[in-house]
N, C-alpha and C positions, 0 to 999 in steps of 0.2 A: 450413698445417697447424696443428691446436688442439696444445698439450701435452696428454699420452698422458695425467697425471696431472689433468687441468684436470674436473672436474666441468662437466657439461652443466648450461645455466640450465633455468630455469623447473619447475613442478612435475607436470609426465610427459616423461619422456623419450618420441622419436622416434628410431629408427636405420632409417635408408635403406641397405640392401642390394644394392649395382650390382655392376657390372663385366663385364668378358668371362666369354662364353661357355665352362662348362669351367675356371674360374678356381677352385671353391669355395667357391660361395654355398649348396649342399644344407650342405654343411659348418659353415657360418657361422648359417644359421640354427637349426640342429639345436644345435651349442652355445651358442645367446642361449635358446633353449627349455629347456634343461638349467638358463641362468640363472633360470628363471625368466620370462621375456619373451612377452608375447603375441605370435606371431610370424603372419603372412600372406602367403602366397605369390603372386606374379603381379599385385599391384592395380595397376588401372589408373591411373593418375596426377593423371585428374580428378577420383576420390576420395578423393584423398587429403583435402583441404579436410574435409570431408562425415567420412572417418573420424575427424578430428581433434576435429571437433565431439561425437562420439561420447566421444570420451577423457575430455574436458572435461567431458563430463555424467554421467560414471560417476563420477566426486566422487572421486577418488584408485582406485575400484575394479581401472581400467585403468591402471596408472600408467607399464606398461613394453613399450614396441613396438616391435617390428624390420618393417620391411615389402619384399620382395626386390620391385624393379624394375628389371626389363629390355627388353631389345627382342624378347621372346614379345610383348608386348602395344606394339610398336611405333608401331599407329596412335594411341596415347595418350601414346607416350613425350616428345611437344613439349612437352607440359603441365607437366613434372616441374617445371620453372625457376617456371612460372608459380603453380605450387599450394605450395612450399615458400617462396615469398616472400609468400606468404596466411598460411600459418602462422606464419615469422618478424615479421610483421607486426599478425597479427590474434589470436593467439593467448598463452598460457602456455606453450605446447609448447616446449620444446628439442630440436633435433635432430639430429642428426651424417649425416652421409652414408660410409659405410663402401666402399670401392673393390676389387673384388678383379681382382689381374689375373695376368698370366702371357706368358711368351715367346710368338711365335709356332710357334716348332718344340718348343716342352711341348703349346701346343693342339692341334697336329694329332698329338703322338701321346696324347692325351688323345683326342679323337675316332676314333683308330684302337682305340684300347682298348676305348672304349665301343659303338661298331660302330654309332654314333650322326651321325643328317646336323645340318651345324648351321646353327639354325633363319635367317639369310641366306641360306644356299648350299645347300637342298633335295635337290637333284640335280646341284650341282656339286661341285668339291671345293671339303672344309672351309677350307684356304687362304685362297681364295677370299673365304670368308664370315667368315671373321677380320679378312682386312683392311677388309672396310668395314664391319663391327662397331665396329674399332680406330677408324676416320676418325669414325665417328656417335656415342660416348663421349668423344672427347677433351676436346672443353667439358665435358663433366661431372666426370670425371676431375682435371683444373682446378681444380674447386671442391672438392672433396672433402675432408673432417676429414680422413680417414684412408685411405691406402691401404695393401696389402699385395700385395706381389708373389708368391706361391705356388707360384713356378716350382720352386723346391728343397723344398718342402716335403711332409712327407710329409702327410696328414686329422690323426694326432694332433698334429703338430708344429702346426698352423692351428687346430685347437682351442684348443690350449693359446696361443697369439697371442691369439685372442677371448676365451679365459674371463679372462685377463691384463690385459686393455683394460679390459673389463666387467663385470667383478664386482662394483665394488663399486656397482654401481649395480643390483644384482639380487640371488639369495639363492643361492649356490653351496653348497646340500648333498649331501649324496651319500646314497642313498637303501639304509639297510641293510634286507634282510627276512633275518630267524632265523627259519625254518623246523624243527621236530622232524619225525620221521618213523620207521616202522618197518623196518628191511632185510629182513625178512620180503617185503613190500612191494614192495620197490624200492625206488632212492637217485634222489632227486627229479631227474629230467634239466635242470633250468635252474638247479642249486648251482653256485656258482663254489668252495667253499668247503664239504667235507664232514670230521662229525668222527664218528668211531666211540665213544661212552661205555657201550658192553657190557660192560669191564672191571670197572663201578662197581658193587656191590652192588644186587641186583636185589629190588626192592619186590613182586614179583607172587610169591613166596616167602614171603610176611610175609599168612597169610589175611586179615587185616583191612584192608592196602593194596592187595589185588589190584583190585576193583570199582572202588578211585580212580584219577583220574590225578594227574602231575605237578602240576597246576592248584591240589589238594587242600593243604591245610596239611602235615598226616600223613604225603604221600608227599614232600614238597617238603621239609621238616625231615630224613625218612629220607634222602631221596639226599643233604642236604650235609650230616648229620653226620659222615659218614667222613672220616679225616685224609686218603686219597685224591682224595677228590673236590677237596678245598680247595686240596691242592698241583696239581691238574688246571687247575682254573678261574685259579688266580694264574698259570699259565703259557701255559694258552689268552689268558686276557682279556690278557696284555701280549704277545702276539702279535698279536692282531687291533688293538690299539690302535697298532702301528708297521705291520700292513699298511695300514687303513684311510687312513691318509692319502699310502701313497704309491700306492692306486688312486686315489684323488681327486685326486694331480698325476697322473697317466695320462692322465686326462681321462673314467673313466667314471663314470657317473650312477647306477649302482646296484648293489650286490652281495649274492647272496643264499647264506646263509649254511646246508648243513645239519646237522644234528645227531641221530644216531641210535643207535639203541636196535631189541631185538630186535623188539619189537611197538610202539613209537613213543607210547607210554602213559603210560608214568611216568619210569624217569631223561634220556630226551632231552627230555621237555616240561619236565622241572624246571631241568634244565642251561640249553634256551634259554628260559624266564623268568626265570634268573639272568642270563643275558647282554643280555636286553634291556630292564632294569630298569639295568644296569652300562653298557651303552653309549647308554643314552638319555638321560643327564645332558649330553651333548655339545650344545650348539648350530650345531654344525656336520655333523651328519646326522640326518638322519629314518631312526628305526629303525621297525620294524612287526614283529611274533611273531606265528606262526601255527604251529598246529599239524594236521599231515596227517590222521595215523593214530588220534588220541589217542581217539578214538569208537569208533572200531572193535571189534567183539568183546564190548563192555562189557557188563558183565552184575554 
């Protein structure tokens, strides 16, 4: 086994995604994708060579690959030994081989769960098709950088194992969208996170701000003049900057934030352009603002 801390040589990483059936490979590559990772499901093993060369010619483009192989694509699976010793050989590439495995009696109530035949044992029992899954992995197994056994583990508990591994070898941010919107409207069904600022002095009262939106200078000075508003935002913005990162140890990749107002026009588009101008100085997530309703009506 490599140390956990040991950076992979050469200049693109390779991660080989194996192991038993039902162990948490959708898992594993879903969080190297989150890192980041150009990830590829099911390749056959005689391309690996052939994709490798690929890596190499995308001149740093490509630099970061997970690729899951198993025995779906078994008639290809001999070659694995033969194509990773191509790469170790003939290449730049560094590579890690990643192992996931699991009890015999977690797999089969993983496969009773899923209501799923597995892919050895078609029409027999999963058992069955575990253990001579288990017997045709064991040399692989063997060689492996890394494995993980996933018998106790809950999906985020295995996440958080891989984003831990791998991060620094990828870009782990957490992807904020600030959304305005009008409750008029409706409150956007995919917010993780909704904030009501009807409370705040309303610009569509003031004839000469009503035509504009939050966007405007005019209306975006009137909503933060208020001593309200400034005591609002000092205590939203240091909430979301102690929730933001303990969604990002949770393990999710994105959270989208809403912020409303009667007609979604002026004080929620000013409020999230304040917040995404305040929380986009972070290099630790990608923020994005849009605004739902902010067209609407305009006149």
């Amino acid at each position: 086994m490599t140390d956990l801390d040991q950076p992979l040589p050469g200049h693109a990483t390779l991660i080989i995604i194996t192991g038993m059936s039902g162990a948490g490979k959708t898992i594993a590559v879903q969080s190297l994708e989150d890192l980041g990772f150009f990830c590829v499901d099911n390749l056959p093993p005689v391309l690996i060579p052939k994709f490798a060369e690929l890596i190499e010619q995308s001149k740093g483009k490509i630099a970061k690959v997970a690729l899951v192989i198993d025995l779906r694509g078994r008639e290809f699976f001999t070659a694995l030994s033969e194509s990773l010793a191509y790469i170790k050989d003939e290449s730049t590439i560094g590579f890690e081989i990643l192992f996931l495995d699991a009890t015999d009696s977690v797999l089969v109530q993983r496969y009773k769960e899923s209501r799923r035949h597995h892919p050895l044992a078609p029409k027999g029992m999963p058992l069955d098709g575990i253990r001579l899954e288990r017997q045709m992995l064991q040399e692989l197994k063997n060689s492996a950088t890394l494995c993980l056994d996933t018998s106790s583990m809950k999906p985020v508990q295995l996440k958080e194992k891989i984003v831990s591994r791998f991060s620094h070898l990828g870009k782990s941010t957490l992807s904020v969208n600030i959304t305005s919107f009008g409750f008029k409207y409706g409150i956007p069904i995919d917010a993780d996170l909704v904030f009501d600022v009807r409370f705040l002095p309303n610009p569509h009262y003031v004839d000469q701000l009503r035509p504009k939106t939050g966007q405007d200078n005019e209306v975006y000075d009137y909503v933060m003049k208020w001593p309200e508003t400034q005591a609002f935002l000092t205590k939203l913005l240091d909430m979301l900057q102690f929730l933001i990162p303990q969604y990002r140890k949770e393990g999710k990749s994105q959270i989208i934030i809403g912020i409303g107002c009667t007609g979604g026009k002026h004080r929620s588009v000013a409020i999230a352009e304040y917040l995404g101008k305040m929380l986009g100085v972070s290099e630790t997530e990608s923020v994005a603002v849009s605004h739902r309703d902010s067209e609407r009506d305009r006149h």
